[in-house]
C-alpha positions as CSV (number, residue, x, y, z in Angstrom):
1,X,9.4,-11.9,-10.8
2,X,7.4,-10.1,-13.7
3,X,5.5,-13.2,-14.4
4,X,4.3,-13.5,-10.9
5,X,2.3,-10.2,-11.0
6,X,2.0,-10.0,-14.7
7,X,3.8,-6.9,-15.3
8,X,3.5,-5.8,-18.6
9,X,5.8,-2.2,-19.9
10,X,3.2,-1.2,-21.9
11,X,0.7,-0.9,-19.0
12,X,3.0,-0.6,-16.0
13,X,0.2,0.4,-13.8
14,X,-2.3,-2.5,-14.1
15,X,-3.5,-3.1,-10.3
16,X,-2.5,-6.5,-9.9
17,X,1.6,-4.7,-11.3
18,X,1.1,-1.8,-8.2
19,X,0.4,-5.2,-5.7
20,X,3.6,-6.6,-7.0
21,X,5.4,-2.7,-6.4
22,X,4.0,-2.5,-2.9
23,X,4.6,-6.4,-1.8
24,X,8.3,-6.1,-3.3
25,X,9.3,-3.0,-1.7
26,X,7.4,-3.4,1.5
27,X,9.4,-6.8,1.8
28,X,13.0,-5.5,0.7
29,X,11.9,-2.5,3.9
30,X,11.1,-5.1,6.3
31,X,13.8,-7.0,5.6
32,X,16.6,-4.2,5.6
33,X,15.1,-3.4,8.7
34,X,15.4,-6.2,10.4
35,X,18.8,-6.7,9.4
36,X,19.5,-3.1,10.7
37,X,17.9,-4.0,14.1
38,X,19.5,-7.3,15.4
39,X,22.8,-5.4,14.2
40,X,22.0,-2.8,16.5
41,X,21.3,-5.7,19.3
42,X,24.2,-6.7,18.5
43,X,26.7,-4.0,18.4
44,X,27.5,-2.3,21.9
45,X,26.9,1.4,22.2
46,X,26.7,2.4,25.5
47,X,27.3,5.9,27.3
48,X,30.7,4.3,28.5
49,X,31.9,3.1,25.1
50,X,30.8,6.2,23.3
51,X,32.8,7.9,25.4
52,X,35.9,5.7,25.0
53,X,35.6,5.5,21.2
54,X,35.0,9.4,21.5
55,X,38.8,9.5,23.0
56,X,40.2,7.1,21.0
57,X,39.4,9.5,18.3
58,X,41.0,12.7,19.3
59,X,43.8,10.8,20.5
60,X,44.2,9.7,16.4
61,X,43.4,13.4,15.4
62,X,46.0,14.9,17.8
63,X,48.6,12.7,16.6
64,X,47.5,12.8,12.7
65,X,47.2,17.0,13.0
66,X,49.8,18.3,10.7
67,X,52.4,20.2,12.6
């Protein structure tokens, strides 16, 4: 990947390097995002199962509570 925008340690902040630093992260963002999105499209979270899971919860907790 260095080779593609010619990064060189010596002079890390050579313009066509800081293209490189902005296209990589800007893609590895974009991506993650979209990842995160269809998951959430995915996943159903609704009033009715928030409330549900909410239950389902305290119903562990009160049997988990040390005595």
């Amino acid at each position: 990947m260095e080779s593609l925008f010619n990064y060189d340690p010596k002079a890390p902040g050579t313009p066509k390097a800081l293209a490189g630093f902005r296209a990589g992260s800007g893609t590895a963002g974009g991506i993650m995002f979209a990842i995160c999105t269809g998951l959430l499209a995915i996943y159903n979270l609704n009033k009715p199962a928030t409330i549900t899971k909410a239950d389902e919860l305290a119903a562990r907790r009160k049997v988990a509570a040390p005595a």
